[in-house]
C-alpha positions as CSV (number, residue, x, y, z in Angstrom):
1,X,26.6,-2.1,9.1
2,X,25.5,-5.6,8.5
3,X,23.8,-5.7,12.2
4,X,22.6,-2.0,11.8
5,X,20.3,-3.7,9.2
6,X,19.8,-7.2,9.7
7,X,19.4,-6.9,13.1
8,X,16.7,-4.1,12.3
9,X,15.2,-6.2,10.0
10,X,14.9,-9.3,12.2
11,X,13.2,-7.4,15.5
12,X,10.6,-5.8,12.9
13,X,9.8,-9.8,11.2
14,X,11.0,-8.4,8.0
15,X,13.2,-11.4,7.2
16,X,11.9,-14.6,5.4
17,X,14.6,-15.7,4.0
18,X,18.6,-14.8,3.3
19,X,21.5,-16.8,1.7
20,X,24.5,-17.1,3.4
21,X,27.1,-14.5,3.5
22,X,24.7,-12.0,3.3
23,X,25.8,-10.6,6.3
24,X,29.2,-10.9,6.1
25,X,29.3,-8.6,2.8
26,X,27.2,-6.0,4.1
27,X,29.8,-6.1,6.9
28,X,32.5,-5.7,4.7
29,X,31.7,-2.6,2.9
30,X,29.3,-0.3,1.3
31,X,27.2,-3.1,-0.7
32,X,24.6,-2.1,-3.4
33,X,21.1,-4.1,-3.3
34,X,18.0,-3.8,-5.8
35,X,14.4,-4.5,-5.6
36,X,12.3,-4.4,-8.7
37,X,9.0,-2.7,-9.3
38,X,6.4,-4.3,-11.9
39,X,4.6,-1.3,-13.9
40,X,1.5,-2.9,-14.1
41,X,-0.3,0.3,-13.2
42,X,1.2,4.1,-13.4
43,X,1.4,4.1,-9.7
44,X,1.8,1.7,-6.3
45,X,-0.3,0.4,-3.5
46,X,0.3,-0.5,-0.3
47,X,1.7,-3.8,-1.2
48,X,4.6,-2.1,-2.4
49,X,4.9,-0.5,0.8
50,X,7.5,-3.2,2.0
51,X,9.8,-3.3,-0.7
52,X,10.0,0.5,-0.3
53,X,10.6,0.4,3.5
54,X,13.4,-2.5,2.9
55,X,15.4,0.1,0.4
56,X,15.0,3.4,2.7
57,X,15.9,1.2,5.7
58,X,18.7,-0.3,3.7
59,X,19.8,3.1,2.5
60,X,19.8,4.4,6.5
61,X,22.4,1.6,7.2
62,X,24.6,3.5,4.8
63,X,24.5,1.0,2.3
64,X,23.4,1.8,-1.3
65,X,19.7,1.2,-2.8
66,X,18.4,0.7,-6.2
67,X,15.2,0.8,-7.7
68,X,14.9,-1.0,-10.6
69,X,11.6,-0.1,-12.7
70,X,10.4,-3.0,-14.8
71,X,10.2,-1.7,-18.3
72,X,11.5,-4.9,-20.0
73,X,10.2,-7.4,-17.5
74,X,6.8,-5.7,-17.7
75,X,6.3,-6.2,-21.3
76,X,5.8,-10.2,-20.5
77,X,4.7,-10.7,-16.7
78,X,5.4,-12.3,-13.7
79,X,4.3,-15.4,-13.2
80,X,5.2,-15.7,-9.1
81,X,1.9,-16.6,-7.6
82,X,-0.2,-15.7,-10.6
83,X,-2.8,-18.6,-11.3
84,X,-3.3,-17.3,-15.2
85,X,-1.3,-15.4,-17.7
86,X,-2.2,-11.9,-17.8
87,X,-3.1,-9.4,-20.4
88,X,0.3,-8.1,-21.5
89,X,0.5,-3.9,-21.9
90,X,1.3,-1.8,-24.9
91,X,4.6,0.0,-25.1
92,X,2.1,3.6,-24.4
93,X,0.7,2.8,-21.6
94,X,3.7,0.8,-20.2
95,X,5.9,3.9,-20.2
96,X,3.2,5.9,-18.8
97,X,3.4,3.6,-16.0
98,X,7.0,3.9,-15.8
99,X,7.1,7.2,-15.4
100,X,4.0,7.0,-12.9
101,X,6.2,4.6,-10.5
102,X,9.4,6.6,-11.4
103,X,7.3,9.5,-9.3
104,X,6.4,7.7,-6.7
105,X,9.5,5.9,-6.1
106,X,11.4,9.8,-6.0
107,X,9.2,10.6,-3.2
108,X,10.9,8.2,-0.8
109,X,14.4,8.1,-2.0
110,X,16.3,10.8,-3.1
111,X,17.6,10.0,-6.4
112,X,19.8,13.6,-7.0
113,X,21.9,13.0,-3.5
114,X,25.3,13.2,-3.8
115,X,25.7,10.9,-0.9
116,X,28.4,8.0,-1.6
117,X,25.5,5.8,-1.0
118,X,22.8,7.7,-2.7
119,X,19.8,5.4,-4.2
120,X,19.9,5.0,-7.9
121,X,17.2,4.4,-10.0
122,X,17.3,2.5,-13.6
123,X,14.6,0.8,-16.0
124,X,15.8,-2.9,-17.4
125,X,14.2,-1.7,-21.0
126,X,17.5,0.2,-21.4
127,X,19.9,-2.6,-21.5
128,X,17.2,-4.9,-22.8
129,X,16.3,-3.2,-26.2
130,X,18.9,-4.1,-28.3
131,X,19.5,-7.7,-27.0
132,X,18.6,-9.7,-29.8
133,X,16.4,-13.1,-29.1
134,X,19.3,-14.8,-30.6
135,X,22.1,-12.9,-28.6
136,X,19.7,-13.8,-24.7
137,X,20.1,-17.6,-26.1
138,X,23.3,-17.8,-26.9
139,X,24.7,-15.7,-24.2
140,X,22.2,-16.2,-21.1
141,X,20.2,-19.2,-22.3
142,X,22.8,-21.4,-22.5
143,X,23.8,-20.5,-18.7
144,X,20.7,-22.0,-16.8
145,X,19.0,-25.4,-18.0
146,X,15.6,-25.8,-18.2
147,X,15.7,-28.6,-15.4
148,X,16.8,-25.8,-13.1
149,X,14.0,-23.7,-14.0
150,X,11.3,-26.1,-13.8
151,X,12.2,-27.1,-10.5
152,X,11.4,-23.4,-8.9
153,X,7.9,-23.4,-7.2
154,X,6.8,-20.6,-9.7
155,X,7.1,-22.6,-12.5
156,X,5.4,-26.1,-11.0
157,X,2.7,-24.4,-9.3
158,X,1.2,-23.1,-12.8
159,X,2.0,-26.2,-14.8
160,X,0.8,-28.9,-12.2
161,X,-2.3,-26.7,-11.5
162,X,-5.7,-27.8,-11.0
163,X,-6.5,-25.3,-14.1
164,X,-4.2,-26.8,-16.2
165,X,-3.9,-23.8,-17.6
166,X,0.0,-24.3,-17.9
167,X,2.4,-21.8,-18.8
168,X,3.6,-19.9,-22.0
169,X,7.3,-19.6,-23.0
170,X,6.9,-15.6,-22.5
171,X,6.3,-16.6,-18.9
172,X,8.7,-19.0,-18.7
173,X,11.5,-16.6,-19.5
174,X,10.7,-14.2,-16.9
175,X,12.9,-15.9,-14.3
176,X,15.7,-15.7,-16.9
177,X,15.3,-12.3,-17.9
178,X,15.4,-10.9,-13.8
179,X,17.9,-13.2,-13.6
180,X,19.8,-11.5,-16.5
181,X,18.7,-8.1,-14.5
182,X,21.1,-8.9,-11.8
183,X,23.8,-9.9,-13.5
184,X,23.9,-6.8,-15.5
185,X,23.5,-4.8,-12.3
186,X,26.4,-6.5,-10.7
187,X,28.5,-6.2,-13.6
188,X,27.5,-2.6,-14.3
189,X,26.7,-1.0,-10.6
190,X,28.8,-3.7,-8.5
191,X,25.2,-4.8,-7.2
192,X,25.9,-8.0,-4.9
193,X,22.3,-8.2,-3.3
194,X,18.5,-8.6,-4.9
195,X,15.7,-8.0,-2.1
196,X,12.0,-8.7,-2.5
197,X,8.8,-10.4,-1.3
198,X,9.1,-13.6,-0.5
199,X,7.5,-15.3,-3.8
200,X,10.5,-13.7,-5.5
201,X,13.0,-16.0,-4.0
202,X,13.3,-18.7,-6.8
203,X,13.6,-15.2,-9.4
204,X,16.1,-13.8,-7.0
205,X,18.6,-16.8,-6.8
206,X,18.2,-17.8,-10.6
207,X,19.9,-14.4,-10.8
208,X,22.7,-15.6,-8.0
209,X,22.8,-18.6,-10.1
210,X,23.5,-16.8,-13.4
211,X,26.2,-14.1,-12.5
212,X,28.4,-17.6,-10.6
213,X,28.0,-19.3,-13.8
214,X,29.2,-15.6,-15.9
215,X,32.0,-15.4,-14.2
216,X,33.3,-18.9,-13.7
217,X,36.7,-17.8,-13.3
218,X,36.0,-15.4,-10.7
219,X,35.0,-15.4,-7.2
220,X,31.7,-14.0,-7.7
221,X,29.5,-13.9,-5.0
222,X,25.7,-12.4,-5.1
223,X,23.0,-12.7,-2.4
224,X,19.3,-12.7,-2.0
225,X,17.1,-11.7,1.2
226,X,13.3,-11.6,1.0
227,X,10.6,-10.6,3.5
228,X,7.6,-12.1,4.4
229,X,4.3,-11.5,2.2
230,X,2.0,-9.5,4.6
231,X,-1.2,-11.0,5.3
232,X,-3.9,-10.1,7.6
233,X,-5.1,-12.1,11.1
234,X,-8.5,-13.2,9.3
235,X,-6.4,-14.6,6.2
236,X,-7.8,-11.7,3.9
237,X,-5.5,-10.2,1.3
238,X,-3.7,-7.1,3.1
239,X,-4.1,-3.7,1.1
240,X,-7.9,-4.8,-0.3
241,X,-10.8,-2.9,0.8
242,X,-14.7,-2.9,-1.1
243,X,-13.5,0.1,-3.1
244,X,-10.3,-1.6,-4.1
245,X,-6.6,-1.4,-3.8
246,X,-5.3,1.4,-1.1
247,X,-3.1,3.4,-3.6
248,X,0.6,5.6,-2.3
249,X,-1.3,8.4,-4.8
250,X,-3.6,10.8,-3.0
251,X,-5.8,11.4,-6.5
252,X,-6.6,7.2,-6.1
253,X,-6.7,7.2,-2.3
254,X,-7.6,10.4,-0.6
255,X,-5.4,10.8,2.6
256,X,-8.2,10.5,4.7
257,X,-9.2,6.6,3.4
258,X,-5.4,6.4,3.6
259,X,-5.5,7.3,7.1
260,X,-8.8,5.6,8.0
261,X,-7.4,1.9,6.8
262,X,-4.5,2.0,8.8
263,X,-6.8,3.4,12.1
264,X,-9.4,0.1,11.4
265,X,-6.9,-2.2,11.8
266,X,-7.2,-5.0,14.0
267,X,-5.3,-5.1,17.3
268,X,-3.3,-8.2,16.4
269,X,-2.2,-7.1,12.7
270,X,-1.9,-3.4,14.2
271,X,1.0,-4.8,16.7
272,X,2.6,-6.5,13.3
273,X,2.2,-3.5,11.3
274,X,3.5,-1.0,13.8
275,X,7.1,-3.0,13.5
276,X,6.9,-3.2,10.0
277,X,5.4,0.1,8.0
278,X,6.7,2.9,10.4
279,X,10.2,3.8,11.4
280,X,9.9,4.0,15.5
281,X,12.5,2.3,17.6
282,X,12.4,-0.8,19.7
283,X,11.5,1.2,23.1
284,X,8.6,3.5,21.4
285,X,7.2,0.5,20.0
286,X,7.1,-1.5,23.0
287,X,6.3,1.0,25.3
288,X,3.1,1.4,22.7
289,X,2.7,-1.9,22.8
290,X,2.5,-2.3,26.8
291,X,0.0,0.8,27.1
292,X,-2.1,-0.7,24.1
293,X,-2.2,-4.4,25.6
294,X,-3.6,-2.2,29.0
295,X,-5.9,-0.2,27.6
296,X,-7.0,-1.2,24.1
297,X,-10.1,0.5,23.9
298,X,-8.1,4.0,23.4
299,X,-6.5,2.6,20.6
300,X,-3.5,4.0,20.9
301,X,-1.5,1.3,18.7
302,X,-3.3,2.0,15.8
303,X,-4.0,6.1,15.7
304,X,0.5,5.9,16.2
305,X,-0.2,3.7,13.0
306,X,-2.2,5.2,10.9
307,X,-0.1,8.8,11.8
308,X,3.1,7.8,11.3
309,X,2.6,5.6,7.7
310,X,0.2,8.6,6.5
311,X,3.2,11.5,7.4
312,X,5.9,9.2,5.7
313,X,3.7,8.5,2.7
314,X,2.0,11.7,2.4
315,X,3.5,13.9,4.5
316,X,3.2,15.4,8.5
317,X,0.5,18.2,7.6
318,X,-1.4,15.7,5.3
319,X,-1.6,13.2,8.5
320,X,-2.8,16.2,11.1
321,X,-5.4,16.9,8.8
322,X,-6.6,13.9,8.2
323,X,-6.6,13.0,12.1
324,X,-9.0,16.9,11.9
325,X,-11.1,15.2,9.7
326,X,-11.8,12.1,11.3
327,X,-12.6,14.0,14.5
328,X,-14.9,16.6,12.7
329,X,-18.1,14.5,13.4
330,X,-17.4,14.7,17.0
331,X,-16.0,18.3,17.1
332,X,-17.1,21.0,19.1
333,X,-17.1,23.2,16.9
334,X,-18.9,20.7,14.0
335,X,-20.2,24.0,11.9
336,X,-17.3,26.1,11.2
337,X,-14.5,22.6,10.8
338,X,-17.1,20.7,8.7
339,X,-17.6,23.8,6.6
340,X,-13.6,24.1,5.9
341,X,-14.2,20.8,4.3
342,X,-14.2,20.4,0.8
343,X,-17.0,18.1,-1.6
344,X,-14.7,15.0,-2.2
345,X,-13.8,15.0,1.7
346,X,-17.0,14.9,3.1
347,X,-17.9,12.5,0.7
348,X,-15.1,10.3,2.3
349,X,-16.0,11.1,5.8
350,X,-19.9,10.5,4.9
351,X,-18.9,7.3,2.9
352,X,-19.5,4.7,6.1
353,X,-22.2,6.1,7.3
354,X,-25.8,5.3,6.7
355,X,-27.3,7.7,4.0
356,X,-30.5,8.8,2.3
357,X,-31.2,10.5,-0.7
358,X,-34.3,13.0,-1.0
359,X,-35.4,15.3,-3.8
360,X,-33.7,18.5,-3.5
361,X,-37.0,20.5,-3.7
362,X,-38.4,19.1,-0.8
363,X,-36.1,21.3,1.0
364,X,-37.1,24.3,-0.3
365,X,-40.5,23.5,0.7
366,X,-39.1,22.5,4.5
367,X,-38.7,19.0,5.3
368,X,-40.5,18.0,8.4
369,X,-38.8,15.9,11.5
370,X,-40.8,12.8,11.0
371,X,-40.4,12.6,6.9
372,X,-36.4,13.1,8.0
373,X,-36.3,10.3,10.2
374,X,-38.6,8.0,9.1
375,X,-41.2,8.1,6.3
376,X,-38.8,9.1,3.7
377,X,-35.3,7.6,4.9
378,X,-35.8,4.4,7.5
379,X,-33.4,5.6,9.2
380,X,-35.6,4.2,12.4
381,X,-38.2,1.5,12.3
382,X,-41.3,3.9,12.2
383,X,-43.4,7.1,12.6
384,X,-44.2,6.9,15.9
385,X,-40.1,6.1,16.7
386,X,-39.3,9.3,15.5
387,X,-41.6,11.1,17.6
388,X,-41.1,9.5,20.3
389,X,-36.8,10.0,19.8
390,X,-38.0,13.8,19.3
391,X,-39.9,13.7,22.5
392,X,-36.7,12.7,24.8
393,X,-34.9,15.4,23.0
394,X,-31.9,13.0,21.5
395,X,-31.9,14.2,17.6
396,X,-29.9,16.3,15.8
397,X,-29.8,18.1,12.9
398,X,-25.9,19.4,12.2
399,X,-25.6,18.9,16.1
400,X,-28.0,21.2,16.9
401,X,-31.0,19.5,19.2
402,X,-34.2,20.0,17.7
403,X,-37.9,19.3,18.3
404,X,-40.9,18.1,16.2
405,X,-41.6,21.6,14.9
406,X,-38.4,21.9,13.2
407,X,-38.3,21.7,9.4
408,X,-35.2,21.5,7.5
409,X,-33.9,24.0,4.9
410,X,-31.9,24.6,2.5
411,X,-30.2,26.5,5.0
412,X,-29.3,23.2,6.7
413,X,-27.1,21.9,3.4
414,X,-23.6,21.0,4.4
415,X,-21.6,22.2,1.3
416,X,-25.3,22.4,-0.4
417,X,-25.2,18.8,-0.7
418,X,-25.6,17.4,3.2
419,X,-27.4,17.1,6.4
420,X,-26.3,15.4,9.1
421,X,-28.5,13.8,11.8
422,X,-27.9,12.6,15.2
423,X,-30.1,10.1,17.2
424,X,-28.0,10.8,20.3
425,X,-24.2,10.5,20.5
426,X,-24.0,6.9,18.8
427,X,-25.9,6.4,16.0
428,X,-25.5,9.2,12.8
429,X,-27.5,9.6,9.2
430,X,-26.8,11.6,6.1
431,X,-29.5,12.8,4.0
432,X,-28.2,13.8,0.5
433,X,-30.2,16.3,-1.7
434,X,-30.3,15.0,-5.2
């Protein structure tokens, strides 16, 4: 079972680091391994895309996955490549967020199976509650010295900082109390394996550290195995775009922007991210690769990209019709699939494109050719541009050709809202009555 995984893991680049005997135990039997979820907001982004992939991949090489929900760990913070302290949350909207990630989490794994390896999901506020501050310092405190603690990079990072902003005890703690999160699970769910990003790796083997020291009588052995952080080619941070974070909800990121960030992605992060965030074999993805390397221009690599992470985050019919909608400017039959669209999605499809707003009454009153294109939206240099574009019969209006004479309407409204206008087949404007 071991290679099953590993092996998996290491052809995708999913393995930054691993401790030794890692494979062995997953050889040996069933094992159980957690990765833990921060509830800083009441759902996930694309950045927790990874960590989810690790545990359904982990969970398909029959070993056992659990998702542990940060409802303790979140009331203080992480620290792991955090340059400040942040703003901690109260105990309402932490449990909102709880439940928000519990949500998405279930969509993924399948947390009623009665599989023997079937994922499990638990929140470290249970066991955490009723441990006294003077019970964690007798009991766990005593286990790991401070030495030990300062010397992991998350800890010497903040307090040798050009900021010198340093670090508060709360913070300080966290590495102790994930720590104390995997010894509990090994005691309580035999969990021998934490997973996570790679900035987690000093967190992950303070808690390896801490259940050896537990049970010093024992042969207890725990392991740790982290992935790389994704980054993209141009060194910008991977899941940003100018609206913000790309969210696993479809009420934060419509499927259609879902769909759309994955299709804009460059060629080189596209071959990364086609190992990675989808769940095709070796030969698929090389075959994709070959035919994408010969013809990029078709983009193959990345519409297979943007499908496949769009049907296992959303789901099959959600990814065909967000492939529908990116096609719609260029469909055939533009008027009857643009009108199936509803507000919010054109708004998304319109979003990139260059738009104009004009006074709604100017198209009761029939707004000419020249005022559409020019005088009262830019959209080319001048007057005499747009009659001349007119003249060689290359605009639009809602793909329809038309001439100087034509006036738009009301008629013309896309969803009473939008026009679209086309100066032949490359370059398209949105008027938007307001």
């Amino acid at each position: 079972m071991a290679n099953n995984f590993i092996e998996e893991l290491r052809w995708r680049g999913m393995i930054h680091d691993m401790s030794p005997g890692t494979g062995e135990q997953l050889d040996k039997e069933i094992t159980s391994a957690y990765i833990g979820f921060d509830p800083t907001s009441s759902s996930l982004h694309i950045g927790s895309l990874v960590p989810i992939i690790l545990l359904v991949h982990f969970e398909r090489a029959g070993h056992k996955p659990i998702a542990l929900v940060g409802g303790a760990t979140g009331m203080i913070g992480d620290p792991s490549g955090k340059s400040d302290e942040r703003n901690l949350l109260d105990e309402e909207t932490l449990n909102k967020n709880v439940d928000g990630i519990k949500s998405v989490l279930s969509r993924f794994l399948d947390f009623d199976s009665k599989k023997p390896n079937a994922p499990v999901m638990v929140n470290n506020y249970d066991w955490m509650k009723d441990f006294t501050f003077i019970d964690f310092a007798r009991d766990i405190g005593k286990r790991i010295t401070v030495n030990y603690m300062m010397a992991k990079d998350s800890v010497k990072s903040r307090i040798s900082g050009e900021a010198g902003m340093g670090m508060s005890f709360t913070e300080f703690t966290y590495q102790l109390i994930q720590g104390y999160d995997f010894c509990y699970l090994f005691d309580h769910y035999d969990c021998k394996l934490q997973m996570g990003g790679s900035d987690q790796w000093g967190n992950i083997t303070t808690g390896t550290e801490l259940i050896r020291r537990m049970h010093p009588n024992e042969d207890a052995k725990a392991f740790a195995l982290t992935c790389p952080l994704i980054t993209k080619a141009d060194g910008s941070k991977f899941g940003k775009t100018e609206s913000g974070n790309v969210w696993l909800d479809k009420d934060r990121t419509s499927v259609y922007k879902f769909y759309q960030f994955w299709l804009n992605t460059t060629d080189v992060d596209a071959e990364k991210y086609i190992r990675i965030f989808t769940f095709l074999d070796r030969d698929t993805i090389e075959s994709l690769l070959t035919e994408h390397r010969e013809n990029p221009g078709l983009h193959k690599l990345q519409k297979k990209l943007a499908y496949e992470v769009t049907a296992f985050v959303h789901s099959e019919g959600d990814a065909e019709e967000a492939i529908n909608t990116s096609q719609v400017l260029y469909s055939r039959s533009f008027k009857e699939d643009i009108s199936k669209l509803d507000l919010e999605t054109l708004e998304d499809v319109f979003s990139d494109l260059i738009q104009a707003e004009i006074d709604r009454a100017a198209f009761a009153e029939g707004l000419d050719m020249i005022a559409a294109l020019s005088a009262r939206t830019n959209f080319l240099a001048s007057n005499g541009e747009a009659r001349r574009a007119l003249k060689e019969n290359s605009i639009s209006v809602n793909k329809e050709k038309v001439t100087e004479a034509y006036r738009i309407t009301e008629a013309d409204l896309i969803q009473d809202s939008y026009v679209v206008i086309n100066r032949g087949k490359r370059k398209t404007f949105i008027i938007k009555a307001v």
